[in-house]
N, C-alpha and C positions, 0 to 999 in steps of 0.2 A: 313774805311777812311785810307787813306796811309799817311806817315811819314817818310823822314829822316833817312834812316839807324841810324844814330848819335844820332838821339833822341829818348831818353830813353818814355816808354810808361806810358800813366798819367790817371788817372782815375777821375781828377776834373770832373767836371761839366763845356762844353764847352761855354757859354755865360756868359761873364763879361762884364759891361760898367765902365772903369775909369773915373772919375768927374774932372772936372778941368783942362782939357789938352785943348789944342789950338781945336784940332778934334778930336773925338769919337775915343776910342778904341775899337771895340767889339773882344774879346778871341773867335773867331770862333771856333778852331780845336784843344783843348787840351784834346784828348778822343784818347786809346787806341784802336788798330787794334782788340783786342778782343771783344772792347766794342758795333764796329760796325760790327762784322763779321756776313753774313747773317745765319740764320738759319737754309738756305738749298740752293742748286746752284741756282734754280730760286728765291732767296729772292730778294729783293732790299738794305734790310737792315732788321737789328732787331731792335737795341736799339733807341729807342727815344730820342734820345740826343738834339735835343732842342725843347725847349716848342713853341707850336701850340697851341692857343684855337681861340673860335669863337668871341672874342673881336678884332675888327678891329688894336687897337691901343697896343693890348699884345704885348711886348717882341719888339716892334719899335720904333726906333728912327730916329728921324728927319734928325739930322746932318747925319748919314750912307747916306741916300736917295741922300746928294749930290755927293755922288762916283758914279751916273749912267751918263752918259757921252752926251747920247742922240743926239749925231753925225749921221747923218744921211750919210756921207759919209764913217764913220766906217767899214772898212773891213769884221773884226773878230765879229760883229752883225747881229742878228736876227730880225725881224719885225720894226713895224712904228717907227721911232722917238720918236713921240708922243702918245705913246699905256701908258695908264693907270699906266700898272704895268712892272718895268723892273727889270729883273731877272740875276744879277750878280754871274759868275760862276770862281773863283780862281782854276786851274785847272793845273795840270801836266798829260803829256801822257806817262808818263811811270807810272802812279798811275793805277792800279788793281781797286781802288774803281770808278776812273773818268770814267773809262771805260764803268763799269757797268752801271755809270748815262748814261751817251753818250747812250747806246745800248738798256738799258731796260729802263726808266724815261723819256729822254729828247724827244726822239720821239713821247711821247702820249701828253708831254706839248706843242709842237709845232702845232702838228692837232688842240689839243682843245684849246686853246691860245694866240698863235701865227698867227695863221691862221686868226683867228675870228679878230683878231686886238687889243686883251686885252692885250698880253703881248711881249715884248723887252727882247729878251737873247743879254748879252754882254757878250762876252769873255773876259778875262783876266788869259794870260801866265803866271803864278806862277812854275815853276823851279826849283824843291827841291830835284832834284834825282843826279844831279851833272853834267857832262858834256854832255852825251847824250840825257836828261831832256834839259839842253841848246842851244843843238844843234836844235832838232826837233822842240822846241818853235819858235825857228828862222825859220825852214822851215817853220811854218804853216804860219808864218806873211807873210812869200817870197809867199806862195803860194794865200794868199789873197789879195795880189799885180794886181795876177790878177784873180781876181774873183772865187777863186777857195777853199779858205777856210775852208767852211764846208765840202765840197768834200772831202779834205785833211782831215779834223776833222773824217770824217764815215771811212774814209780809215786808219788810223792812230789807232784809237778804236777797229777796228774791231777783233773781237774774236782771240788769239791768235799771234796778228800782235807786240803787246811790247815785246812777246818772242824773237820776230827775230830781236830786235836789233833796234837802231835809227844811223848807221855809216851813211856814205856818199852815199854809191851804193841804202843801204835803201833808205833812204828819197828821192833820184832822182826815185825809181821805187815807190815810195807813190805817189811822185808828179805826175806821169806819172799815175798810175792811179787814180788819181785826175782828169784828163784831165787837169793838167794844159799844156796851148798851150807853152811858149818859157821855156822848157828847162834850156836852157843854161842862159836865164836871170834868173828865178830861182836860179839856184847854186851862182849865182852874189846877188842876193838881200839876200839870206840864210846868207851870209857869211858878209854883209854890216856893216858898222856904224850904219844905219837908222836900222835895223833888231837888232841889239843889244839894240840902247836905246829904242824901242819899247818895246822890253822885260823886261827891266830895269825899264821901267817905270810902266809897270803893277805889276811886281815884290814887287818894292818901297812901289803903293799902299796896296799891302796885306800885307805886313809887316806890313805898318802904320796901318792897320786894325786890325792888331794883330795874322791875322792866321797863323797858323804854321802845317799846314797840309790840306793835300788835298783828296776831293774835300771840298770847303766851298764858301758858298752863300749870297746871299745877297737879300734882298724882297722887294722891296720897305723899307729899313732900315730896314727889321726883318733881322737876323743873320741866319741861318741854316748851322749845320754843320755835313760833312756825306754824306755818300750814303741811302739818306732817302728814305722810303716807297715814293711811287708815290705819296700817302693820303695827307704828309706830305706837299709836294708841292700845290697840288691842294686848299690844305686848307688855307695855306699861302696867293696862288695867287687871290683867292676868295674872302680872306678879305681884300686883299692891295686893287683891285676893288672895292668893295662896298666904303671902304675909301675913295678913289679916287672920288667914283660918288660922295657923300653925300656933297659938298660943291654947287654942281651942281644941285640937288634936291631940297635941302635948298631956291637957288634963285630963280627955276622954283618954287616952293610954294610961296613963298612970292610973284611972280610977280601974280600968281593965284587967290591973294586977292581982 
């Protein structure tokens, strides 16, 4: 999991819910770089840093669930509107560990998941590397302006591409091969009003969330935070599903009687 130059590295234990506040706190990402560093280059991750079990309702909350946004004209979104389970990702592209989700994780949850119609990845621009972190968030929204996104997102991720930098010639040759088609409106929308409070806005929400480092998720209100084993997801996804059917089960029985 990446962090903030500035911030010093914490070994708590990454999920807290604070009581009593207008909306959920959840402490997503207060777990050192060492605590998630993989075990070996192909890992995903080592440490277990937040609790998974096969109880549908472990480690979820209600109120989190209402940060999934379910816009169907959402740019920065993956699958149905209305898919069961949606999977909120707080993310920076100059993060080392987002990377790895992007490249090794989020590819096998989108075939078996996404695909099928069970689950909604939402993006959310979180920012925390400083002005090239800001800048490139901006292009990715410019670039989902017009359709091109995730395009931007595989090109952006891709193995050794945050080494080269996020300036300005960058991100026009990301965008570029992105296929995004106009260019020059790009460099205009990167640079906008609208492109900033976008950011600002997803920004905003992960703070209010509580994370303070990246990457960190969101499950149908379960918290996940880290570059977790693929397990960790699928397990997650699996039982926010089952959750999801079981009201729907419940009246298909009862109408059975």
């Amino acid at each position: 999991m990446s962090k903030p130059a500035s911030t010093s590295a914490s070994r708590s234990k990454p999920i807290a819910i604070v009581a009593g506040v207008a909306v959920a706190a959840a402490l997503l990402g207060v777990v050192s770089y060492t605590a998630t560093k993989p075990s070996s280059p192909g890992a995903s991750g080592s440490s277990a840093v937040a609790e998974v079990s096969a109880d549908p309702q472990a480690g979820v909350y209600a109120e989190l669930e209402k940060y999934a946004r379910r816009d169907a004209s959402d740019k920065l979104a993956l699958g149905r509107a209305d898919a069961p389970v949606v999977l909120i990702e707080y993310a920076d592209f100059k993060c080392g560990y987002c990377g790895k989700f992007a490249r090794d994780t989020e590819p096998a949850l989108i075939e078996k998941y996404v695909e099928d119609g069970t689950l909604r990845i939402e993006w959310r621009n979180f920012p925390i590397f400083g002005e090239e972190s800001e800048a490139v968030a901006r292009a990715s929204w410019a670039a989902g302006q017009q359709d091109r996104f995730w395009q931007f997102h595989k090109a952006a991720y891709a193995e050794g591409a945050k080494e080269k930098g996020f300036g300005t010639e960058r991100l026009a040759a990301l965008a570029k091969e992105a296929g995004v088609p106009d260019l020059g409106r790009f460099a205009k929308d990167s640079g906008s009003e609208a492109a900033r409070e976008a950011v600002r806005k997803d920004q905003e929400q992960g703070y209010e969330l509580g994370a303070s480092s990246t990457p960190s998720f969101l499950v149908n209100g379960r918290p996940i935070a880290g570059a977790q084993p693929l397990e960790t997801f699928t397990e997650a996804i699996e039982a926010a599903a089952e959750s999801a059917s079981a009201p729907k089960k419940a009246a298909e029985g009862k109408a059975g009687r």
